[in-house]
C-alpha positions in Angstrom: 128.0 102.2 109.4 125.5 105.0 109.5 122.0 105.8 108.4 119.3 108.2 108.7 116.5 107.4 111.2 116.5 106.7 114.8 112.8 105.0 115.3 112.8 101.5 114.9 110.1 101.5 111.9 112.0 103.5 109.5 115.3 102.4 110.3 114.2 98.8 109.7 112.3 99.7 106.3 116.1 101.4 105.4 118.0 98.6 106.5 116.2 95.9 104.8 115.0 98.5 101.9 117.5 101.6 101.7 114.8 104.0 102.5 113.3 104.9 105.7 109.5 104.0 104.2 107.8 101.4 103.2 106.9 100.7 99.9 110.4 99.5 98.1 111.9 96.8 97.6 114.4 94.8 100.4 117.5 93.6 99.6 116.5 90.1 99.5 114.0 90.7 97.0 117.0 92.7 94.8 118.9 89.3 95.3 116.2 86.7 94.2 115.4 89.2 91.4 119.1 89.4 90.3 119.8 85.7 90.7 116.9 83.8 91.1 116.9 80.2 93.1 118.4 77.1 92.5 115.3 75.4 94.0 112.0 75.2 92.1 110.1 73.5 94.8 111.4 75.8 97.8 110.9 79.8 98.2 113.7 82.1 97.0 113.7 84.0 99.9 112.8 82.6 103.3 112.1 85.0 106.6 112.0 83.4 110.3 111.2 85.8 113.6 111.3 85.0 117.0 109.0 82.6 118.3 108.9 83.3 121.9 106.1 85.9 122.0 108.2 88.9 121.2 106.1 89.6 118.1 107.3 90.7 114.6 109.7 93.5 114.0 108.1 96.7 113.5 107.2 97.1 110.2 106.1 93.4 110.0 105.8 92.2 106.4 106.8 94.9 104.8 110.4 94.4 106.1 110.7 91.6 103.6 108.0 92.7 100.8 109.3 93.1 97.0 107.9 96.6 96.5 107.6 97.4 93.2 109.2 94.4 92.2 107.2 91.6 90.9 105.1 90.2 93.9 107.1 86.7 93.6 110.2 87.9 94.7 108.8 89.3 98.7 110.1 86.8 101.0 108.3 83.6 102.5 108.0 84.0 106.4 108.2 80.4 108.3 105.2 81.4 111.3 107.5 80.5 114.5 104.8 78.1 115.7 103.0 75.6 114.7 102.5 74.8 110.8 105.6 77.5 109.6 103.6 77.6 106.4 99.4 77.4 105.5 98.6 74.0 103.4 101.7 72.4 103.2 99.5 69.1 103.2 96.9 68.0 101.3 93.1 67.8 102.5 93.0 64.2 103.6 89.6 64.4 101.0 91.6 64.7 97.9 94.7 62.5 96.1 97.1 63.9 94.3 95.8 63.3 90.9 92.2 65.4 92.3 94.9 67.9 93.6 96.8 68.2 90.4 93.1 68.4 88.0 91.8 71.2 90.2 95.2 73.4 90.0 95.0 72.9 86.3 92.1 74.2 86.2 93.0 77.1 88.4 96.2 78.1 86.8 94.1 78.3 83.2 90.9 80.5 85.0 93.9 82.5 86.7 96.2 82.6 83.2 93.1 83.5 81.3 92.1 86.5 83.4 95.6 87.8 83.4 96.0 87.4 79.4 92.9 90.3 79.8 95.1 92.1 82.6 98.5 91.8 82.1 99.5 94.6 84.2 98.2 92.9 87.1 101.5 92.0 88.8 100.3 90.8 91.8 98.1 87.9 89.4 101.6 86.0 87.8 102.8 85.9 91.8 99.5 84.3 92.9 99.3 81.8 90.0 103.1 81.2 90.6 102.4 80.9 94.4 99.8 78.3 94.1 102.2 76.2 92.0 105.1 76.7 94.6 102.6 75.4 97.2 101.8 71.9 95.3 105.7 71.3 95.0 106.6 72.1 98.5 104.1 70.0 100.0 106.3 67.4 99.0 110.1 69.2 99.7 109.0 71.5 102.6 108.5 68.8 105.3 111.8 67.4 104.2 113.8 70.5 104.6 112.2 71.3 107.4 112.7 67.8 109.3 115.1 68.9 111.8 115.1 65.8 113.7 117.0 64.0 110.4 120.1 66.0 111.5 122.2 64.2 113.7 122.4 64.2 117.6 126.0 65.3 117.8 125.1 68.6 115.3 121.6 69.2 116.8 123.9 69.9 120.3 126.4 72.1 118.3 123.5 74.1 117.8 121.9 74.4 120.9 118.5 72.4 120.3 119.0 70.8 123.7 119.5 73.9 125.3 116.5 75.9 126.5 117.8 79.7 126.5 118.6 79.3 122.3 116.9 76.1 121.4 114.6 78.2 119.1 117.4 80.5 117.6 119.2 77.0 117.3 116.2 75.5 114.9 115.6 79.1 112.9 119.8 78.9 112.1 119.9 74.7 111.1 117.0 75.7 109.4 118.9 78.1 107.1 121.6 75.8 106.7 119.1 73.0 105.4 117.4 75.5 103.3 120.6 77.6 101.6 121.6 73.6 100.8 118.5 73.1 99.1 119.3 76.3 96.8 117.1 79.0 98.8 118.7 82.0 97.5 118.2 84.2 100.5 117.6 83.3 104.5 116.8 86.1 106.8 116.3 85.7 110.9 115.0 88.6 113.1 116.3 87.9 116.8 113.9 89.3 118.8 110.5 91.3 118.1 109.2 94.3 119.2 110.8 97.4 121.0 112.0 97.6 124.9 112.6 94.3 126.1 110.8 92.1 123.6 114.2 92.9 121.9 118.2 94.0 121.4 116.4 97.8 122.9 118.4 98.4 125.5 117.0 101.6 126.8 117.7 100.1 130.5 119.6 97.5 131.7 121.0 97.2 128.3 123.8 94.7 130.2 120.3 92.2 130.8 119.3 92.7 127.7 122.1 92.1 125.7 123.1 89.3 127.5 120.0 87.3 127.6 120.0 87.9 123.5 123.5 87.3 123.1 123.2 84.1 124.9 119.8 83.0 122.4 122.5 83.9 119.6 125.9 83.3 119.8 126.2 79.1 120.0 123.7 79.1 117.2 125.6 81.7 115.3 129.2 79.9 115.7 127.5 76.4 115.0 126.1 77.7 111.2 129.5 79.6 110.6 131.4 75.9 111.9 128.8 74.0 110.0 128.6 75.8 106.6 132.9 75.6 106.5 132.7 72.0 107.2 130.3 71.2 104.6 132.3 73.7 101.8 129.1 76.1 102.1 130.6 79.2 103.4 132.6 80.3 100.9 129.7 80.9 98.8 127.2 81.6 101.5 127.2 84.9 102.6 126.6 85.7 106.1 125.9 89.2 107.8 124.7 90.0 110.7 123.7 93.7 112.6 120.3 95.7 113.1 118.4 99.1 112.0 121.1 101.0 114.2 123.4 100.6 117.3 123.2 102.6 120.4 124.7 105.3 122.0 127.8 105.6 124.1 126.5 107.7 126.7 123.5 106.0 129.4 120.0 106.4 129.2 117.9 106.5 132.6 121.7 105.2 134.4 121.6 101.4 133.0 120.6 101.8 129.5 121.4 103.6 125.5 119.8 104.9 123.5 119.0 104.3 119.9 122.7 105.3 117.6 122.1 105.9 113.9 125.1 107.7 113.8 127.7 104.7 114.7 127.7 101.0 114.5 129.4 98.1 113.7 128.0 94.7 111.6 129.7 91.7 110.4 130.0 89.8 107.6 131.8 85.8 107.3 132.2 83.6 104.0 131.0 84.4 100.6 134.2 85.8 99.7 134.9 88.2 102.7 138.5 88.3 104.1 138.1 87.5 107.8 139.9 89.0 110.7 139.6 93.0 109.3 138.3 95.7 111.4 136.8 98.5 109.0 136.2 101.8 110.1 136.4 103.8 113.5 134.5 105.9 115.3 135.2 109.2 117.3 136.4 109.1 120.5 133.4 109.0 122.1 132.2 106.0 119.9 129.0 108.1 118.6 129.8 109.0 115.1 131.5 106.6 113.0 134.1 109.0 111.1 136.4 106.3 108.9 135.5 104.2 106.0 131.9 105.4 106.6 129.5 103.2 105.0 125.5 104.3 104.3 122.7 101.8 104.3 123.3 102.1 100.6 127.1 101.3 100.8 126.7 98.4 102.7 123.6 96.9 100.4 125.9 97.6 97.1 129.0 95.5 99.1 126.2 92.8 99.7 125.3 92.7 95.9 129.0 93.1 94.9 130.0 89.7 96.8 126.9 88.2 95.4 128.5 89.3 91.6 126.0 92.2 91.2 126.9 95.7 90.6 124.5 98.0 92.5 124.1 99.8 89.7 123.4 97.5 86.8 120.8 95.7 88.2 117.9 97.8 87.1 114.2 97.4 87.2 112.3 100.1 85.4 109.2 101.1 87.1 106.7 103.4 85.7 109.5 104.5 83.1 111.9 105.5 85.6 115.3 103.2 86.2 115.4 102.1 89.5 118.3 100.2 91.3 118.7 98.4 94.8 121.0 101.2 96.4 117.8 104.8 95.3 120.7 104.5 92.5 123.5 105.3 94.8 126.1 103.6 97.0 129.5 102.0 96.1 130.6 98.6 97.5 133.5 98.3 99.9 135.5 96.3 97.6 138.7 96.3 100.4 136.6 93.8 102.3 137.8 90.6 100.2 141.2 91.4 100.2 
């Protein structure tokens, strides 16, 4: 693959968002927007990050925001620690009947003000939001309850393993939820640059392999798990970052960040496993067959999802705009 920035930032907001700036929509929005969920009492689109002090990626929320999409298709981000999500219980004051009376009451304040506003976006995704709140209270916990899982599939994961107990959780997680109808799970491994992440700029062979080893058990228990269960051929699974790096060293033990080049993978959801697409040069710093942008790659997303890039439209402020900046073909040789 290739793509245009090399700073972390922008190369996140045109991974997730086919632009390097924020302000449009990410591809999981584009999803939930073209499909919607088969859950009406779980988000569409759920986000985990790494929980081990590393922070958020850079970019934070706007990684995962809908843009100039309708607010209710941004993404839900689980907090890594304690409560993943504000008020998912009720204030031990109030029953469920008070609960119920006083949202009623909200929703036709809220309803009311947006009949008098109805370009106010933002209003239909908090009155939606408050709603989605009251019914997850009750699903949420469920889906969340890890320790329901069995002890034989909680150690497929890795939960009794300290290095990727918590990349173990995130992926069972997103197993639990895509079974629940989430339409769309995303998981950042790591946070920040330098070392709080895959940013190798020295000893990229430490690096990697402390983050390879949070990853890969976790990784090839969902793939094992999702087949078993007859999930994974209509779960799609990808996994990459903003760039790759370079094939030449930085300061003798580390690389440096590769727009230019890099490799990601996709399993189930229709892919033919086993292919290698695509080569680089020689040197391995400019990829140079089957060359797929950013916007290449999102339209072979939204192609095994039944989407063309192209015909999903959203028209905003007059003007027709698509997921791929109305651009971008899908790689349709990847399911055969």
């Amino acid at each position: 693959g290739h793509t245009e920035s090399n700073n972390h930032s922008p190369a996140l907001f045109a991974m997730n968002c086919g632009l390097p700036r924020m302000g449009y929509p990410c591809v999981g929005s584009w999803v939930t927007y073209g499909l919607g969920s088969e859950s009406d009492s779980l988000p569409a689109f759920v986000v985990m990050s790494d929980p081990k002090g590393r922070g958020l990626p850079k970019g934070h929320a706007a990684n995962w925001g809908a843009g100039y999409l309708p607010s209710v298709y941004q993404g839900t981000h689980f907090r890594p620690s304690g409560e993943p999500i504000d008020n998912l219980k009720r204030p031990k004051e109030m029953n469920a009947k008070q609960q119920r009376r006083q949202l009623d009451l909200l929703k036709t304040l809220n309803q009311k003000h947006f009949e008098a506003n109805p370009f106010e976006e933002s209003l239909a995704a908090r009155i939606e939001s408050f709603e989605l709140a009251y019914r997850m209270q009750s699903a949420a916990p469920e889906a969340l309850a890890l320790d329901k899982e069995p002890e034989h599939l909680r150690k497929m994961y890795g939960l009794d393993d300290a290095k990727c107990k918590h990349f173990a959780a995130q992926c069972l997680t997103a197993r639990r939820m895509v079974e629940r109808g989430v339409r769309f799970v995303q998981i950042y491994s790591g946070g920040m640059e330098n070392q709080r992440s895959w940013d190798g700029h020295n000893d990229i062979h430490g690096n990697h392999t402390q983050f390879a080893g949070e990853t890969d058990k976790p990784i090839a228990a969902l793939l094992e798990d999702l087949s078993q269960r007859g999930l994974l051929d209509e779960t799609l699974v990808i996994w990459g970052g903003e760039f790759g790096r370079t094939p030449m060293s930085e300061k003798g033990d580390g690389r440096d960040h590769n727009p230019t080049g890099f490799t990601m993978w996709m399993a189930g959801g229709g892919v033919r496993g086993g292919q290698v697409i695509g080569a680089t040069d020689d040197l391995g710093l400019y990829a140079v067959q089957d060359r797929l942008h950013v916007h290449d790659l999102h339209a072979t997303i939204l192609h095994l999802m039944g989407i063309g890039n192209l015909d999903l439209i959203y028209r905003y402020k007059g003007r027709p705009e698509t997921p791929t900046i109305n651009e971008g073909e899908a790689y349709t040789k990847i399911t055969s």
